[in-house]
C-alpha positions as YAML, in Angstrom:
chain: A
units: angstrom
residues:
- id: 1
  name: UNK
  ca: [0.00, 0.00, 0.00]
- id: 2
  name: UNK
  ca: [1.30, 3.46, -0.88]
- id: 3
  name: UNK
  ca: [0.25, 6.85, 0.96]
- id: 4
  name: UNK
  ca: [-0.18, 9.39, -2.00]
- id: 5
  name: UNK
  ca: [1.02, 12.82, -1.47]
- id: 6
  name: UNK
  ca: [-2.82, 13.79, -0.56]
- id: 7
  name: UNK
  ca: [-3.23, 11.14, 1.88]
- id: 8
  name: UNK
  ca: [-4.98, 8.53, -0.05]
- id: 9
  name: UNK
  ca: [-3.73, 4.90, 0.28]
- id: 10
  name: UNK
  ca: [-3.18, 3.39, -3.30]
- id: 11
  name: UNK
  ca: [-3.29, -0.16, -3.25]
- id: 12
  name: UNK
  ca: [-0.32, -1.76, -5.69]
- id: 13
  name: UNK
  ca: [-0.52, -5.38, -7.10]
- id: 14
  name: UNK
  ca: [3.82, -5.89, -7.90]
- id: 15
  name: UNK
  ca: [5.64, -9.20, -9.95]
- id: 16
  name: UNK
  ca: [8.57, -9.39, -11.51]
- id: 17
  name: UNK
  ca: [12.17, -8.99, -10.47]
- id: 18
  name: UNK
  ca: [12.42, -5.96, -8.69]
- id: 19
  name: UNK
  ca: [15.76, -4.43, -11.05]
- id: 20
  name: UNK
  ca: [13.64, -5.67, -13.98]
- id: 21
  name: UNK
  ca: [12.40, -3.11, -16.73]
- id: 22
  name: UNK
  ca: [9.28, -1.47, -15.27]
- id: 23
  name: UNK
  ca: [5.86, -2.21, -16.59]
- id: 24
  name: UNK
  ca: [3.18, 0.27, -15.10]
- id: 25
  name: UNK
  ca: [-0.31, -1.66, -15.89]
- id: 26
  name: UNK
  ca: [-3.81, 0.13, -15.30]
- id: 27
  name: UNK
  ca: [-7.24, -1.86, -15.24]
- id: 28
  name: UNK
  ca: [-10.59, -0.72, -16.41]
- id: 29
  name: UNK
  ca: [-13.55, 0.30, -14.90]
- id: 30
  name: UNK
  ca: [-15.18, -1.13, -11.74]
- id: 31
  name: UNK
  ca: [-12.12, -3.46, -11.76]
- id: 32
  name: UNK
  ca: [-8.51, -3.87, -9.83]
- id: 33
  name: UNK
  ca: [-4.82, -4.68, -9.66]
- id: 34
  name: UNK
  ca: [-6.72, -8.78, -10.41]
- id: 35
  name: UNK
  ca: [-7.06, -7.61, -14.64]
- id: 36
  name: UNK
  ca: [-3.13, -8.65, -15.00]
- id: 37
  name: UNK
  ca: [-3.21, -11.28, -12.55]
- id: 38
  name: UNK
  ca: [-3.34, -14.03, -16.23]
- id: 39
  name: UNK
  ca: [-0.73, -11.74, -17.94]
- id: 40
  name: UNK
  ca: [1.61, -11.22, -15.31]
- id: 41
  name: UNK
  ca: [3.48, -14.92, -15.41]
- id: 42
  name: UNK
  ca: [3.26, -15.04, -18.69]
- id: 43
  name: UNK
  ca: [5.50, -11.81, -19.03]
- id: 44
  name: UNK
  ca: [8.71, -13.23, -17.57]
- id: 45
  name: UNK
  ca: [11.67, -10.43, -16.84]
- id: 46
  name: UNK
  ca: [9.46, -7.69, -15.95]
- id: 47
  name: UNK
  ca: [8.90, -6.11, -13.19]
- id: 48
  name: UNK
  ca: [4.81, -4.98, -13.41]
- id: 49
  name: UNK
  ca: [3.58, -2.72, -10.78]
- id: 50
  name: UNK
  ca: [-0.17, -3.06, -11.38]
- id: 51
  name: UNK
  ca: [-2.46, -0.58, -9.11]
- id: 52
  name: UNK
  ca: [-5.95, -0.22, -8.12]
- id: 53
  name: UNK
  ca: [-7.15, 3.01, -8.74]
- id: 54
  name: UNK
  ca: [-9.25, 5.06, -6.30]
- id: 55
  name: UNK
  ca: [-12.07, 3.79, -5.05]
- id: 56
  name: UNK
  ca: [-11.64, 0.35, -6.57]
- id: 57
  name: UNK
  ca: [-9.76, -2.80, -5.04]
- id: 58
  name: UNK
  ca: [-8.18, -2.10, -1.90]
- id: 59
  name: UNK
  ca: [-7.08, 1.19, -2.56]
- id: 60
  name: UNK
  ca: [-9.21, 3.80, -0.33]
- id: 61
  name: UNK
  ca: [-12.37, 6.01, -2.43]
- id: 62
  name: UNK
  ca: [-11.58, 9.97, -2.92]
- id: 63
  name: UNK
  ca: [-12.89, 12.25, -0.67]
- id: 64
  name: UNK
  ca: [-16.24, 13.25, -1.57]
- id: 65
  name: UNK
  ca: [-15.28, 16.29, -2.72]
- id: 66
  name: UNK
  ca: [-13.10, 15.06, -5.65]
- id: 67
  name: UNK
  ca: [-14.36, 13.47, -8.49]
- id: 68
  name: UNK
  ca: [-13.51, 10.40, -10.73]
- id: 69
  name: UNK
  ca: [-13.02, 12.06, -13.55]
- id: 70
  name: UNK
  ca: [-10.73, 10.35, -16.52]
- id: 71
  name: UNK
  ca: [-7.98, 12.97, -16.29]
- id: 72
  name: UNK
  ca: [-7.84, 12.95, -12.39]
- id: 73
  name: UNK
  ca: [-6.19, 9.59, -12.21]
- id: 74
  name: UNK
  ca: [-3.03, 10.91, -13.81]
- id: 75
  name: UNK
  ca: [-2.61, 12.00, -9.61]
- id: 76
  name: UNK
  ca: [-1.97, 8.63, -8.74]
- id: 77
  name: UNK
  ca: [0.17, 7.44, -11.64]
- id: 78
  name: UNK
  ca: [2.59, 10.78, -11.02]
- id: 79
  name: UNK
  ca: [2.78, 9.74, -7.30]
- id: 80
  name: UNK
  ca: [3.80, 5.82, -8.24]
- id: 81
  name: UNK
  ca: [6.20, 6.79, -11.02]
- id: 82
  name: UNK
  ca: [7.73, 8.90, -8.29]
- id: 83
  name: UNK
  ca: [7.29, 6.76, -5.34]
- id: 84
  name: UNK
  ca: [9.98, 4.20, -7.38]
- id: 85
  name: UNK
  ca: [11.74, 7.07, -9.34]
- id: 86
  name: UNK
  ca: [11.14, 5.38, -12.54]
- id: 87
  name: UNK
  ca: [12.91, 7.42, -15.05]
- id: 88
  name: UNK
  ca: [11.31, 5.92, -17.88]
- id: 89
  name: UNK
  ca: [8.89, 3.07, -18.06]
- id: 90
  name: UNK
  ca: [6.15, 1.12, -20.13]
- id: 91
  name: UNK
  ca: [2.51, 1.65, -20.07]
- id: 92
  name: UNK
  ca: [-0.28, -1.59, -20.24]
- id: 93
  name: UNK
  ca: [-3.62, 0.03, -19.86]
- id: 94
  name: UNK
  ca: [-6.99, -1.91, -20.15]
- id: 95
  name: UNK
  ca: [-10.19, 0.14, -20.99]
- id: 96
  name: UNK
  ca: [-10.20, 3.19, -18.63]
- id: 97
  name: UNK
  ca: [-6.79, 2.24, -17.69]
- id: 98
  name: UNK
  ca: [-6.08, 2.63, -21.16]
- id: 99
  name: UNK
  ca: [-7.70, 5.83, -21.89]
- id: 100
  name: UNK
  ca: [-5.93, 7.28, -18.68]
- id: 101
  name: UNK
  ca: [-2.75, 5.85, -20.08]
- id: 102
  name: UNK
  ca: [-3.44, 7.75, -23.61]
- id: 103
  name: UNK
  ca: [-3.70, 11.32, -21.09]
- id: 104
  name: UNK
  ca: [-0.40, 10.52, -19.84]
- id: 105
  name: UNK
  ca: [1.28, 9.85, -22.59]
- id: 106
  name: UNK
  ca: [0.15, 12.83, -24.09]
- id: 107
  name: UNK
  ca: [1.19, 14.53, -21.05]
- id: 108
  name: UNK
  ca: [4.88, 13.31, -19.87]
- id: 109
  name: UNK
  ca: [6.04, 11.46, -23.23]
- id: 110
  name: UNK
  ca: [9.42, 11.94, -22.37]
- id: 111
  name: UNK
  ca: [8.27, 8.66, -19.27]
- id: 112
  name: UNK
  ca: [7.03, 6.71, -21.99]
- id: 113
  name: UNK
  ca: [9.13, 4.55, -24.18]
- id: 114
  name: UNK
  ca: [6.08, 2.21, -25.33]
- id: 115
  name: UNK
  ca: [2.29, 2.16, -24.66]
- id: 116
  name: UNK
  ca: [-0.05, -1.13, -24.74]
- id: 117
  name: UNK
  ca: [-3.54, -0.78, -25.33]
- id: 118
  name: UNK
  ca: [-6.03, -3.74, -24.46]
- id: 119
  name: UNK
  ca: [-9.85, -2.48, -26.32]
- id: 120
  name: UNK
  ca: [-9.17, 0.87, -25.92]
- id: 121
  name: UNK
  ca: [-8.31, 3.54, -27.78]
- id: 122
  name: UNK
  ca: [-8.28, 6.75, -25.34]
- id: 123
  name: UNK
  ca: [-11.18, 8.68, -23.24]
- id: 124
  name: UNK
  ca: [-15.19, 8.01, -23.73]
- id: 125
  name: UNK
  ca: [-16.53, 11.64, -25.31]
- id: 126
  name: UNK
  ca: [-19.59, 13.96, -25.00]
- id: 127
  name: UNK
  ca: [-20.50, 16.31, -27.57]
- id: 128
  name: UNK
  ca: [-20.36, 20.18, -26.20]
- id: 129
  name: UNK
  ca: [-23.99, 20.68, -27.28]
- id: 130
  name: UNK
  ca: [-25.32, 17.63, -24.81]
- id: 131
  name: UNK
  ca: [-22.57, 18.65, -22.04]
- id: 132
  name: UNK
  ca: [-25.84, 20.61, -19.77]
- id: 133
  name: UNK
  ca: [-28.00, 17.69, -19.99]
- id: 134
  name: UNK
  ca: [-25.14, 15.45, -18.64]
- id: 135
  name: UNK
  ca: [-24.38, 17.47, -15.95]
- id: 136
  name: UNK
  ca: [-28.23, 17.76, -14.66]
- id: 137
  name: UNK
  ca: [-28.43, 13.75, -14.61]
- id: 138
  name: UNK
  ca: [-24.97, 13.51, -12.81]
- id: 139
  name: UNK
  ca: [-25.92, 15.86, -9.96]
- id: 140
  name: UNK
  ca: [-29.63, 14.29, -9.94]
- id: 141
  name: UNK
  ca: [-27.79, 11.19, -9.83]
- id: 142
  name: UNK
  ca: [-25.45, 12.35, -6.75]
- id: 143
  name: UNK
  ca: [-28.24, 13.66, -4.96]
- id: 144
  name: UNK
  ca: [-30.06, 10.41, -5.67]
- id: 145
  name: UNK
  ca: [-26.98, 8.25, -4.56]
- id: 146
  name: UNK
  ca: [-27.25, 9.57, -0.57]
- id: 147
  name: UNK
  ca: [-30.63, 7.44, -0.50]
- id: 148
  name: UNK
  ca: [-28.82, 4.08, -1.82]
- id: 149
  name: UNK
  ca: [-28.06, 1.07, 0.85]
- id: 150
  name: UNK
  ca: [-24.96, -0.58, 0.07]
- id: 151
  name: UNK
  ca: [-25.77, -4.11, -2.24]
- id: 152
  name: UNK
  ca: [-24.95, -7.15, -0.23]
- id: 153
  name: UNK
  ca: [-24.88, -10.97, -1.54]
- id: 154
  name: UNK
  ca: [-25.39, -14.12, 0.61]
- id: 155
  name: UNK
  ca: [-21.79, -14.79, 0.43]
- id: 156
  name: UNK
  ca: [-18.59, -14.78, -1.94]
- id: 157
  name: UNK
  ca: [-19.62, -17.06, -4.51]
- id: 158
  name: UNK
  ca: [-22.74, -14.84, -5.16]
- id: 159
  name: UNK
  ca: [-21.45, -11.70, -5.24]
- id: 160
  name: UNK
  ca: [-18.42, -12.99, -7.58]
- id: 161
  name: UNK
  ca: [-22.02, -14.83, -9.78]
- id: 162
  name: UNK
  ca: [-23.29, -11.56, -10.34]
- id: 163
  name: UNK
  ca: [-20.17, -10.03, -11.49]
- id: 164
  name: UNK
  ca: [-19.47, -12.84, -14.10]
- id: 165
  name: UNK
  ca: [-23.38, -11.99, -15.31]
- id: 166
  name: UNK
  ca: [-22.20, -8.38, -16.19]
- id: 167
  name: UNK
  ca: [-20.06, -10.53, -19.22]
- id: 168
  name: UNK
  ca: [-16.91, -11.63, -18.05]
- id: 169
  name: UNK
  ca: [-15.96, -15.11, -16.96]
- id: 170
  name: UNK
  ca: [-16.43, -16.64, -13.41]
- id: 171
  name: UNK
  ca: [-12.59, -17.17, -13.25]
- id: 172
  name: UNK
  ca: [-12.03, -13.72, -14.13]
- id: 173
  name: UNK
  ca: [-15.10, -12.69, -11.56]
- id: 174
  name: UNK
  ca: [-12.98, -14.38, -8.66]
- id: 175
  name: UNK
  ca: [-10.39, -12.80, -9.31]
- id: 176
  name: UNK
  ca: [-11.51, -9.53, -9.18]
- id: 177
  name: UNK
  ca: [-13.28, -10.40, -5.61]
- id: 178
  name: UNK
  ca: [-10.38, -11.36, -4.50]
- id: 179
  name: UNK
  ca: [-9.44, -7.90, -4.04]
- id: 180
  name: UNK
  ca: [-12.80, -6.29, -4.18]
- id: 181
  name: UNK
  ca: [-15.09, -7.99, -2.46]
- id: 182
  name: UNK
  ca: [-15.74, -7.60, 1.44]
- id: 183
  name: UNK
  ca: [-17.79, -9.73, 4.04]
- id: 184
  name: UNK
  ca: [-19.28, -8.65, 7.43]
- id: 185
  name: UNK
  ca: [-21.92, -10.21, 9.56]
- id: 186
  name: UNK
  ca: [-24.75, -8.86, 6.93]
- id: 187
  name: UNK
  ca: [-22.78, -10.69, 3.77]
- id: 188
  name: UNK
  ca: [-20.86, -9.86, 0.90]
- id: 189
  name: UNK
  ca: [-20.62, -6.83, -1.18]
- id: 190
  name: UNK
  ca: [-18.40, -5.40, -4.00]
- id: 191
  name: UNK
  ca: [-15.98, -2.54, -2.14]
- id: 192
  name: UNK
  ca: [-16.44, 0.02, -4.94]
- id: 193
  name: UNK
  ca: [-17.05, 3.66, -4.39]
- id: 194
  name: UNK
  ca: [-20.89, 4.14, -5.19]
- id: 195
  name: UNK
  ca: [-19.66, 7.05, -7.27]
- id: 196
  name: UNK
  ca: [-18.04, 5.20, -10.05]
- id: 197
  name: UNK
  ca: [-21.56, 3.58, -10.72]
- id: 198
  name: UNK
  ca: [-23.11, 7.33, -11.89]
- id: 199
  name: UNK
  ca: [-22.21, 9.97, -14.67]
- id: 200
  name: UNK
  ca: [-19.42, 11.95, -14.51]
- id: 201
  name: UNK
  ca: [-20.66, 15.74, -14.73]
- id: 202
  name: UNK
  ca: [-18.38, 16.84, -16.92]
- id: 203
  name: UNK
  ca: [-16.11, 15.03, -20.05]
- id: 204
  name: UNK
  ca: [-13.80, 15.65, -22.70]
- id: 205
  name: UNK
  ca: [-15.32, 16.29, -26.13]
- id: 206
  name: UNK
  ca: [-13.51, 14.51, -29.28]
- id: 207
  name: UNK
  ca: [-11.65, 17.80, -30.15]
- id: 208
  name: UNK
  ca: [-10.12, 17.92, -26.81]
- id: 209
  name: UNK
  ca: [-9.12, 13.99, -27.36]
- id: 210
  name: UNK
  ca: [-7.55, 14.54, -30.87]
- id: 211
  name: UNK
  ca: [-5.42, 17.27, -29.13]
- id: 212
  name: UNK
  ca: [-4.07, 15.22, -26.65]
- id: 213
  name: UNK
  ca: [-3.30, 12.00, -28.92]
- id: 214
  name: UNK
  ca: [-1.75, 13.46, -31.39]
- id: 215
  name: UNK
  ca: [1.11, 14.24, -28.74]
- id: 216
  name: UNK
  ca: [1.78, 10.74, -27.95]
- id: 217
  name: UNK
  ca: [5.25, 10.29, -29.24]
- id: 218
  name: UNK
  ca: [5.93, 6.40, -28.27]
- id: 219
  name: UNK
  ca: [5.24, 3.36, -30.05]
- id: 220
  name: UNK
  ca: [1.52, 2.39, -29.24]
- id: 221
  name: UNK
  ca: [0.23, -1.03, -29.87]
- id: 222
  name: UNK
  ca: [-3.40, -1.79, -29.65]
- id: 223
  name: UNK
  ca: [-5.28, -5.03, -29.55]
- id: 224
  name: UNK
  ca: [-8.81, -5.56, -29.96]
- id: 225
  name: UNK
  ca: [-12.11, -7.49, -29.47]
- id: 226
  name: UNK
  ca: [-13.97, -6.36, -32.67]
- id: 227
  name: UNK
  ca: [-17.15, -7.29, -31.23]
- id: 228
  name: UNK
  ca: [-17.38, -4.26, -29.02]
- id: 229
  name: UNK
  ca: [-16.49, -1.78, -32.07]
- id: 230
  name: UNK
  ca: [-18.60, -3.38, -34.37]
- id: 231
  name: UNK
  ca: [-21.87, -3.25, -32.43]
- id: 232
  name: UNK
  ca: [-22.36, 0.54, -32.99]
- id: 233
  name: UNK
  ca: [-21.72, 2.69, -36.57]
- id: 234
  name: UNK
  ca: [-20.49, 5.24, -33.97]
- id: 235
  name: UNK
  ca: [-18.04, 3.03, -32.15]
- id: 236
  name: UNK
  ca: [-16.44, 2.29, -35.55]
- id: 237
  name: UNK
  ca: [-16.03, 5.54, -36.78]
- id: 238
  name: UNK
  ca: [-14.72, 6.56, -33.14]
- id: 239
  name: UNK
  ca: [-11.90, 3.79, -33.83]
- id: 240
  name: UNK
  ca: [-11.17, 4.94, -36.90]
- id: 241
  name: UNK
  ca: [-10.98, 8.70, -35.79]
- id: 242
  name: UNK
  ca: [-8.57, 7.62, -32.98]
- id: 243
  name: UNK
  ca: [-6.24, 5.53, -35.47]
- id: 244
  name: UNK
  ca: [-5.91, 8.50, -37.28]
- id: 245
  name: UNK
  ca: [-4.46, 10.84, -34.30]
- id: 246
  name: UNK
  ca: [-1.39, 8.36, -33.89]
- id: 247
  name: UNK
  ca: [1.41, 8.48, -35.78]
- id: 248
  name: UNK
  ca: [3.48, 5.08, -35.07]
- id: 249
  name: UNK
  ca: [0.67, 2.28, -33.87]
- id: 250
  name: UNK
  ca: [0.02, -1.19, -34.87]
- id: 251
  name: UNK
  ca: [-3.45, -2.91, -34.45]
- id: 252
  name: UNK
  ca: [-4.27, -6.44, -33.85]
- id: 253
  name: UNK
  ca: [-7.80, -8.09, -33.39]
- id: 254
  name: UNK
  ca: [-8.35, -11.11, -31.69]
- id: 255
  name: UNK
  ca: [-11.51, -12.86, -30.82]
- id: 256
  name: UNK
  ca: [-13.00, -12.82, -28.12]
- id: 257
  name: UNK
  ca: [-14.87, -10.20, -25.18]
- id: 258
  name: UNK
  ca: [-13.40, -6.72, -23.96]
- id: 259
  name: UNK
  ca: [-11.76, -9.20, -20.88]
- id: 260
  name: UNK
  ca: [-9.76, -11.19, -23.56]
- id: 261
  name: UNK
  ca: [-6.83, -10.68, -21.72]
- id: 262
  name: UNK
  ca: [-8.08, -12.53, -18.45]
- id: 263
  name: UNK
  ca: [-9.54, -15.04, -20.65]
- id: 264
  name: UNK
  ca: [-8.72, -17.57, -24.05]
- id: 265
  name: UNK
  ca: [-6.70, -15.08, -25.32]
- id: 266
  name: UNK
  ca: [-4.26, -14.14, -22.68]
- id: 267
  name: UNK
  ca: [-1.01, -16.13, -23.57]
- id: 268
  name: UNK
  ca: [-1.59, -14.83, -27.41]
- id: 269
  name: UNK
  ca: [-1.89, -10.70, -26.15]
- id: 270
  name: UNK
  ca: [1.20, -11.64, -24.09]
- id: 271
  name: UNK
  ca: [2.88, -12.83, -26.87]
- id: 272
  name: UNK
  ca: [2.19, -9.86, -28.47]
- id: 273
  name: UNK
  ca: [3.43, -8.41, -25.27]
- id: 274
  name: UNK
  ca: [6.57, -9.71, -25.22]
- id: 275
  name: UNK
  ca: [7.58, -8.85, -28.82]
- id: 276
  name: UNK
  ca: [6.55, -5.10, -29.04]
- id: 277
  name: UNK
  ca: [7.90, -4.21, -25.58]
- id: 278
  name: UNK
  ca: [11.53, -6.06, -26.04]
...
C-alpha cells in the first residue's frame, strides 16, 4: 500500500524482479490490480507494478469532494512513477486504464518509451452541445446516490455470480473479488465507491481527445475485441478517428470479449506483449 502525497492509500498489485524493466499496468472500470493477474506470469523479466485506482480494489475512495473524472487519475500514476523514481517506463492500460494511459502519454512522453492498449483507444466523449443535460443527470444522480443502501450478496460465490453476469468469466469474476469484495456479519458486497456507478458531470469532447493524442510520441500497440467496435456505426467511426491521431501504432484483433486478456486469449496478447515491448 502506498500513501499518496494527498493522503490517499493506493493499493499496488507488484511481480517481476524488482531491477527488472518497469511495466506500469492500469485496469478498467469497476475493476482492480486482479485484470493482470493471467498476464503477469506469462511476461517473464518484468517487473509490473499493477495498481488499483481510487475507489476500486483495496485502494481507499476519494474524498467526496473530488471526483472520478478520466484525467484525475493521472494523480496517482505521477505519485507511483515517483514513489519508485522510474525514469522511464512502459505503459499496459486496459479500458479506462487505457484511456488514462493515452492522457499521460500525451502529457509526460518523455516517461514513456512504449504504450499497450487492451480495447481501448483513449477517453469516452460527450458532444459540447449535450454537455448541460449530462451534468443535470450527474448531480440528480449524486443527490439520488445519498438514498442508496450498500448491495450485499449471501456470500462470496454470489457476489463474484453476479459479477461474471455483467459478461466476463467466473474465473475472471474471482479474481476480481479477490481484491474487491468484502464480508461482514450482513454478507458480501463489492468494495467500490458508489460514485463510479453514476455519470461523470463533466467530459472531454472529441476535439479535446484529438489534441491530446496526437502528442503521444511512443510506439503504441493496440489489440482488440472487434465485437465491441462493431456493435455501434459510432463506435467504428470513433476507432477509426482515434487511429488517425497516432502516428506510429500497430493494431491487432483477436476474438474474443473486452476481458480477452483474463480469458482464451491471454497467452496470445502476451505474446504480443513480449515482442513489441523487447
Amino acid at each position: 500500500m502506498l500513501r499518496l502525497p494527498h493522503g490517499q492509500d493506493c493499493a499496488v498489485r507488484i511481480t517481476g524482479p524488482a531491477d527488472a524493466p518497469p511495466i506500469l499496468a492500469l485496469h478498467g472500470w469497476q475493476d482492480n490490480a486482479a485484470s493482470f493477474e493471467v498476464l503477469a506470469p506469462l511476461l517473464p523479466g518484468y517487473r509490473i507494478v499493477a495498481l488499483d485506482f481510487p475507489g476500486h480494489g483495496l485502494s481507499t475512495p476519494r474524498p467526496l469532494s473530488a471526483p472520478y473524472y478520466i484525467w484525475s487519475y493521472i494523480t496517482e500514476i505521477r505519485a507511483v512513477v515517483e514513489h519508485f523514481g522510474w525514469q522511464q517506463f512502459q505503459l499496459l492500460g486496459h479500458s479506462m486504464g487505457g484511456a488514462t494511459a493515452c492522457l499521460y502519454a500525451a502529457l509526460y512522453p518523455q516517461e514513456l518509451s512504449k504504450l499497450f492498449l487492451l480495447d481501448s483507444v483513449g477517453p469516452l466523449t460527450t458532444e459540447p452541445d449535450k454537455l448541460p443535460q449530462q451534468m443535470r443527470e450527474a448531480l440528480a444522480d449524486m443527490e439520488s446516490l445519498k438514498a442508496r443502501q450498500r448491495n450485499y450478496y449471501r456470500d462470496f460465490d454470489t457476489a463474484v455470480r453476479a459479477r461474471a453476469d455483467k459478461g466476463i468469466s467466473l474465473e475472471a469474476a474471482t479474481m476480481f473479488g479477490k481484491r474487491g469484495i468484502v464480508c461482514d456479519d450482513k454478507g458480501c458486497y463489492w468494495n467500490l465507491d458508489p460514485r463510479l456507478r453514476i455519470l461523470n458531470p463533466l467530459s472531454l469532447s472529441e476535439e479535446q481527445v484529438r489534441a491530446f493524442m496526437v502528442q503521444i510520441a511512443c510506439p503504441v500497440a493496440l489489440v482488440l475485441a472487434p465485437g465491441f467496435w462493431q456493435q455501434k456505426p459510432h463506435r467504428q467511426q470513433m476507432l477509426k478517428q482515434r487511429l488517425g491521431y497516432l502516428k506510429n501504432i500497430e493494431v491487432h484483433q483477436l476474438q474474443g470479449g473486452h476481458h480477452q486478456h483474463m480469458d482464451g486469449q491471454a497467452g496470445e496478447i502476451a505474446g504480443l506483449i513480449r515482442h513489441f515491448f523487447a
